[in-house]
C-alpha positions, -999 to +999 in steps of 0.1 A: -430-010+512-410+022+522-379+018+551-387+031+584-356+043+587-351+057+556-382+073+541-390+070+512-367+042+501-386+018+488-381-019+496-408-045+471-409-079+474-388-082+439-361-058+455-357-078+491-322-095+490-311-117+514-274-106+524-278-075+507-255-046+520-283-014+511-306-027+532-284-028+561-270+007+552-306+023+549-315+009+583-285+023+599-288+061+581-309+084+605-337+107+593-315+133+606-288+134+583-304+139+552-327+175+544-342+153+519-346+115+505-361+103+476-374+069+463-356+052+437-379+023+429-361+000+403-366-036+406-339-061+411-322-031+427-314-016+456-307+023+455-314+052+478-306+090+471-296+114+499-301+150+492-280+171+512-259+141+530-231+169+530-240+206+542-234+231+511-204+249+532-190+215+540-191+205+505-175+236+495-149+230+516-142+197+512-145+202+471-120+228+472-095+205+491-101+178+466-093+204+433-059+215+454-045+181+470-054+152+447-029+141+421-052+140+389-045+119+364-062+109+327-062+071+330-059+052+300-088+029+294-099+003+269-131+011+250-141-012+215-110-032+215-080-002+222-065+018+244-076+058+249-072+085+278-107+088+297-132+118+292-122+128+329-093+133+353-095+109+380-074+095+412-075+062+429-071+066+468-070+039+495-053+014+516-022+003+507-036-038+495-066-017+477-053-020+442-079-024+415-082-036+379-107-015+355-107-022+318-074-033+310-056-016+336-044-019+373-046+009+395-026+011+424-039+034+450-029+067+462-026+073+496-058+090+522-063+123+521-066+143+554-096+158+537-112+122+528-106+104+561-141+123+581-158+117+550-153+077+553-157+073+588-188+089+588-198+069+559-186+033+577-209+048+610-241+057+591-238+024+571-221-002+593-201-011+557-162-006+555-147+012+530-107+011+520-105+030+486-122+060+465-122+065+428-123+104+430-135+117+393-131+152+380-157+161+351-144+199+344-172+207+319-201+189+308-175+172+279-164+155+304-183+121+311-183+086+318-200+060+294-228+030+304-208+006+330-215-010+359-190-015+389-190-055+391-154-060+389-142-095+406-124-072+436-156-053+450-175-088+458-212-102+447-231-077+461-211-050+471-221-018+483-211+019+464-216+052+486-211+079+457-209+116+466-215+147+445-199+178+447-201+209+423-224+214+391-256+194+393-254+166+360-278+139+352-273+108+363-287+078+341-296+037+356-307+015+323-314-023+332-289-045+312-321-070+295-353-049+297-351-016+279-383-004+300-367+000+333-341+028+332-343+062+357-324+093+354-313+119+388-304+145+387-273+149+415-261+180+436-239+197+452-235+168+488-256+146+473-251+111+485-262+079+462-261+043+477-263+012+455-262-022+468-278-055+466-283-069+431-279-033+414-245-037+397-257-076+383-284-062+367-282-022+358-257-001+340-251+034+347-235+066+334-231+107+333-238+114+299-221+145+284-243+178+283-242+208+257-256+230+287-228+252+302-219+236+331-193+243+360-173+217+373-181+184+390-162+157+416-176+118+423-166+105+449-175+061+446-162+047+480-161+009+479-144-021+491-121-040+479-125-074+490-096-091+474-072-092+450-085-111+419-073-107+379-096-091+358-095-078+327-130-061+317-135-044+287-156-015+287 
């Protein structure tokens, strides 16, 4: 059945979670703050899309601050058994304790940007969920991409809850279910577009930003999440 407080979300039976983080975000997010929400009806997952969460002048401002201030880096990664520099520029940003281990390597975070700071608390209001760290990713043309993965790392919890924010060029963004071939959904995210995934969603889906041959301009994802503690983990992806 669809939220009250979130239209259009759809909540089935085989998507109600006990303890699950969405749900409690959803309930807390007015009708007021998004121009439009759509209904992203996977089972054994909990995701809701917010058009328009950001303003296109406050995204425009905050992107530019993002391109200026951040410290970009290409991180090294580890895909089929080596090492080899991402497909995008990227910055870990957080709390101090936030440090986080992604395929083969540990990121320590970068401090808060002044630009950042409005952007989580208004996330921790609308959702009642803390945040301490960002991975900020920079895809400057549609070369740039990031391959099938889901966020289930040791540090971010059992069911923990991802607030991801677009800003720039629209790309697709692709969910494929890690057993059943049949249940896979593809958005495509703007410009302050807001995408929430909680509950069982990282268990059992994998997602990515494939690469595009269309001329595209450039794109920022911002994944806010919270590190709950500090645990070794050495995924390969």
């Amino acid at each position: 059945m669809a939220n009250a407080h979130f239209p259009g979300f759809d909540v089935t039976a085989a998507n109600r979670i006990d303890s699950s983080a969405l749900r409690g975000a959803a309930q807390r997010v007015r009708a007021s703050v998004c121009r439009m929400k759509i209904r992203v009806a996977l089972p054994q997952a909990e995701i809701a899309w917010c058009r328009g969460w950001l303003q296109a002048a406050q995204a425009d401002v905050l992107m530019q601050a993002l391109l200026q201030d951040v410290r970009w880096e290409v991180h090294r990664i580890r895909m089929f058994g080596r090492m080899v520099d991402s497909p995008r520029l990227s910055s870990w940003i957080g709390d101090a304790e936030a440090s986080y281990r992604y395929s083969g390597t540990r990121f320590a975070p970068q401090p808060w940007l002044e630009a950042l700071q409005p952007v989580r608390t208004r996330l921790q209001d609308e959702t009642g969920h803390p945040f301490n760290s960002v991975l900020v990713n920079r895809y400057r043309s549609g070369n740039d991409a990031m391959g099938w993965h889901s966020d289930d790392e040791p540090e971010l919890g059992a069911q923990p809850l991802i607030a991801s924010l677009s800003l720039g060029a629209t790309r697709r963004f692709a969910f494929k279910h890690r057993d059943d071939a049949a249940l896979k959904q593809t958005l495509e995210l703007g410009h302050g577009d807001l995408l929430l995934m909680g509950g069982d969603t990282q268990r059992h889906y994998k997602h990515a930003l494939p690469r595009t041959v269309k001329p595209v301009g450039e794109r920022i994802n911002l994944t806010f999440r919270q590190i709950a503690m500090r645990v070794s983990s050495d995924k390969s992806g």
